[in-house]
C-alpha positions as CSV (number, residue, x, y, z in Angstrom):
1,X,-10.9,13.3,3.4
2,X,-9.3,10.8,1.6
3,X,-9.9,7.1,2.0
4,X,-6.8,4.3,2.5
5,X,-9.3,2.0,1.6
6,X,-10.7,3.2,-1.5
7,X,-6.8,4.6,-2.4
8,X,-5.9,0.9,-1.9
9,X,-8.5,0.0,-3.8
10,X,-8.2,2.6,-6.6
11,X,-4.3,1.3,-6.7
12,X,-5.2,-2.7,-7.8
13,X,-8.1,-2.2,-9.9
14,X,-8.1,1.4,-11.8
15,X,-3.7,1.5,-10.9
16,X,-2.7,1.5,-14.5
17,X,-4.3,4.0,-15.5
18,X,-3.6,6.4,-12.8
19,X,-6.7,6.3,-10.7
20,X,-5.1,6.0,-7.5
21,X,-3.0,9.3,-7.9
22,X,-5.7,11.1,-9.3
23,X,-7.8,10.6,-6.4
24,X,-4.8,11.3,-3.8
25,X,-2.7,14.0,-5.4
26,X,-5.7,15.6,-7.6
27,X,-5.9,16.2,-11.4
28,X,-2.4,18.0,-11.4
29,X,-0.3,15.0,-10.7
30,X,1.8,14.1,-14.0
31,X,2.3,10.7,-13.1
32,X,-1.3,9.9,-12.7
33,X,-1.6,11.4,-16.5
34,X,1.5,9.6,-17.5
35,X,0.7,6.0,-15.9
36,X,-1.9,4.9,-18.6
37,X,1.0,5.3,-21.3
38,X,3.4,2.0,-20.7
39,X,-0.3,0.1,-19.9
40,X,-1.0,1.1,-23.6
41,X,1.8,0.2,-24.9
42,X,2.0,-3.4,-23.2
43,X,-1.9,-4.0,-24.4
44,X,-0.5,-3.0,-27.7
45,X,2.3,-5.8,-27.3
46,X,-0.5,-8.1,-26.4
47,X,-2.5,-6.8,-29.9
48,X,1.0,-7.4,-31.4
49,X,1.3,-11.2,-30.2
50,X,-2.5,-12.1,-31.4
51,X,-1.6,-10.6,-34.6
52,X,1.3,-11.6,-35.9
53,X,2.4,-14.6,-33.3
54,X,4.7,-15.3,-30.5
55,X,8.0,-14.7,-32.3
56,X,7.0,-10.6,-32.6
57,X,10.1,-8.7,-31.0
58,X,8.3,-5.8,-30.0
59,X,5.7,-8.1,-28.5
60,X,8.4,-9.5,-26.1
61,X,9.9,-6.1,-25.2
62,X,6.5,-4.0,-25.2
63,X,3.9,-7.1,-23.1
64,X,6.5,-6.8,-19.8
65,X,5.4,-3.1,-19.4
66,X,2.5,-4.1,-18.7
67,X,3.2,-6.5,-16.1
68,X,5.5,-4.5,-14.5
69,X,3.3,-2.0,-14.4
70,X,0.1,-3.7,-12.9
71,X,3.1,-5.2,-10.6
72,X,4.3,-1.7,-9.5
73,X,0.5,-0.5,-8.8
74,X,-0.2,-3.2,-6.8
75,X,3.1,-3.0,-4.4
76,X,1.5,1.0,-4.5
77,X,-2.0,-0.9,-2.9
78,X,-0.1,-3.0,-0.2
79,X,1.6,0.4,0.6
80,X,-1.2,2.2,1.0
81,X,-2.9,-0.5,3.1
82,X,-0.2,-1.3,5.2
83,X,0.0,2.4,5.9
84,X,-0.8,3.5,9.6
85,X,-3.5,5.9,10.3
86,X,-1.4,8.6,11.9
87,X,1.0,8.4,9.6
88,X,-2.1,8.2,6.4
89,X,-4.0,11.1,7.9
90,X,-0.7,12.8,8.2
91,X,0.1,12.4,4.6
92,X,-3.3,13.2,3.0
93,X,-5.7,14.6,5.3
94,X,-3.2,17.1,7.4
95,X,-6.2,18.8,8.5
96,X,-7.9,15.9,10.4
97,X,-6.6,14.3,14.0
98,X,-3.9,11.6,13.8
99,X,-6.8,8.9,14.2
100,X,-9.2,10.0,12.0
101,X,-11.6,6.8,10.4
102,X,-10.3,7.7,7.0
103,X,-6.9,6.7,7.4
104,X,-8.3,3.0,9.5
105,X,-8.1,-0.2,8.2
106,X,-10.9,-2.9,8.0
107,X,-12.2,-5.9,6.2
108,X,-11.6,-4.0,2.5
109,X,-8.4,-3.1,3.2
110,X,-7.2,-6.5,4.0
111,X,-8.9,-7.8,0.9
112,X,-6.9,-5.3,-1.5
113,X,-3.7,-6.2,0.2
114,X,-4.5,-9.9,0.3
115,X,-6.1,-9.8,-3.6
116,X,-3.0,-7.4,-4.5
117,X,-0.4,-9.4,-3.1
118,X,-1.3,-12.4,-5.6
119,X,-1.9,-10.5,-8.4
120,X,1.4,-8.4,-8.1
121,X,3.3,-11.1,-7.5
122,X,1.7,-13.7,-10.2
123,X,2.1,-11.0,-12.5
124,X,5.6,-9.9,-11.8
125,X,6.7,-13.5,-12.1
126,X,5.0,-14.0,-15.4
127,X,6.7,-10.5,-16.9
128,X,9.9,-11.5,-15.5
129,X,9.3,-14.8,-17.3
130,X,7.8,-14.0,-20.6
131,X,10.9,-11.4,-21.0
132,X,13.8,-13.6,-20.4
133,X,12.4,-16.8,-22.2
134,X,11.8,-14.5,-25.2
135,X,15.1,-12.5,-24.3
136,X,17.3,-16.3,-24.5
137,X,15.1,-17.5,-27.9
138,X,16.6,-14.4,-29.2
139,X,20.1,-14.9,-28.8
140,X,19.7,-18.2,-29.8
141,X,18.4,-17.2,-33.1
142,X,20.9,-14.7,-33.4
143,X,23.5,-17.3,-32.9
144,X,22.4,-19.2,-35.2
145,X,22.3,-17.0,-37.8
146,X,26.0,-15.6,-37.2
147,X,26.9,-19.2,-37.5
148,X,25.6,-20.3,-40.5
């Protein structure tokens, strides 16, 4: 039986690294295996930017996949929570009845979509941000150097 609760849960906390799908879709799933790889490579951005400083392109181009990808795993949470039973049970535990307690909501399940809704969002907002700022400082560089 699997849990919308602990799915939702899986999805905010363990998301980028593919916890949630491994728990729904078993060890098979690709995408579960294939999740933890854009988190690496935005922690590596991050690596990037405390070595060698704000002005590293591929700090600005690798730090947004991170975001977007924390972003993306918690809209997967406030899916999963917002989920109805029937239609949860339906999904992943076909061999249960339609109101099975797995697939019910509670207290937790509020709390991850509540807790992933600010986090998703702060952190989609702060991606979108950090990308175009360093996008436009860019440009503006490269400007300036075609002018010269």
């Amino acid at each position: 039986m699997k849990n919308k609760t602990l799915a939702a849960w899986l999805a905010l906390i363990g998301g980028p690294l593919g916890l949630h799908r491994l728990y729904l879709h078993g060890s098979g799933d690709l995408l579960g295996w294939l999740l933890p790889v854009p988190t690496a490579l935005g922690l590596y951005g991050l690596e990037r930017v405390w070595r060698n400083g704000l002005d590293d392109l591929w700090s600005w181009l690798l730090i947004p996949l991170l975001g977007f990808t924390i972003a993306g795993c918690a809209l997967t949470a406030i899916v999963y929570g917002l989920t109805s039973p029937e239609k949860w049970n339906a999904r992943y535990n076909p061999s249960a009845l339609p109101d099975a307690a797995s697939g019910n909501s509670n207290w937790a399940t509020i709390g991850a979509i509540v807790l992933a809704l600010l986090l998703g969002s702060t952190v989609l907002m702060s991606s979108m941000v950090w990308s175009v700022q360093h996008y436009f400082e860019y440009q503006i560089e490269e400007a300036r150097k075609i002018s010269q």
